[in-house]
C-alpha positions, 0 to 999 in steps of 0.5 A: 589083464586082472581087470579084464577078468574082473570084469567078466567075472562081474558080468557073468555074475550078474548074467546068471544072477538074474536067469530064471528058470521058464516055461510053463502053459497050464497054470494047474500044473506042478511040473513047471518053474515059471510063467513066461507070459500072462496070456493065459491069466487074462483069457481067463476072465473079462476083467482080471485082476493081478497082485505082484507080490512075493513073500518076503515084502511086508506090503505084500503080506499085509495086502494078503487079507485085502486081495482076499476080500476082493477075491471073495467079493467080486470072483461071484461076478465072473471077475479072476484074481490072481496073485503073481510072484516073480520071487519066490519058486511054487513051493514057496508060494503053495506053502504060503497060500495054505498057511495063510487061508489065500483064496485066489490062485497063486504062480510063479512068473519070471522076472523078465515077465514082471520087469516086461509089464514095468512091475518095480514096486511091491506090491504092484496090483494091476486090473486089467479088462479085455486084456488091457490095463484098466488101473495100476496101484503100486504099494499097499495102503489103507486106500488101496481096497477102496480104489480096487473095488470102486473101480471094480464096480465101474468096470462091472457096469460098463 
């Protein structure tokens, strides 16, 4: 019998651990918890590009300064960056863009959303054209801004 309890009480912990609050269509809006689904990202531009992050993971703080310049040298060309947090709620996020001079536009996402488009890893950059996954780069290194705008620029032409 205590066993038994036990074990449901693990399962509802883990249960509701993991319940994230949803809903959410305009991504200008205040008023909403979560994205459930990145539609309206990638309809936003024909190439997107997406920066998993939150603000608790170092690599994802020192990619900031990156994902700024590639924001800053490729939005002019009709390419949308966007920086997704799985992690943190919109305040969180609000107040770290602000403190950190980010140029590109932040939102909360479920975590099912991430788990959904197989983020694990932070951060987790994505490039997507038409919808579609172009390239993948999980974690952060020296090499990353280099390979985003290479492929970038390949994109651009093509």
């Amino acid at each position: 019998m205590r066993f038994s309890i036990l074990v449901l009480l693990l399962i509802s912990i883990v249960f509701f651990s993991f319940r994230v609050p949803t809903k959410f269509s305009n991504p200008q809006s205040s008023k909403v918890s979560r994205y459930e689904n990145i539609d309206t990202f990638l309809n936003s531009a024909k190439i997107v590009v997406i920066d998993y992050w939150y603000a608790g993971c170092g690599p994802c703080k020192r990619s900031i300064p990156m994902m700024n310049q590639i924001a800053e040298k490729y939005t002019s060309k009709g390419i949308k960056v966007y920086g997704l947090n799985p992690m943190d709620d919109l305040s969180t996020i609000t107040n770290y863009k602000t403190n950190n001079a980010i140029f590109y536009d932040m939102f909360p996402i479920s975590i099912d959303l991430a788990r959904a488009h197989f983020i694990s890893e932070y951060p987790t950059v994505v490039i997507y054209k038409k919808n579609k996954v172009a390239m993948t780069l999980e974690g952060f290194s020296e090499l990353t801004q280099k390979q985003l705008s290479e492929v970038l620029d390949k994109l651009l032409k093509n």
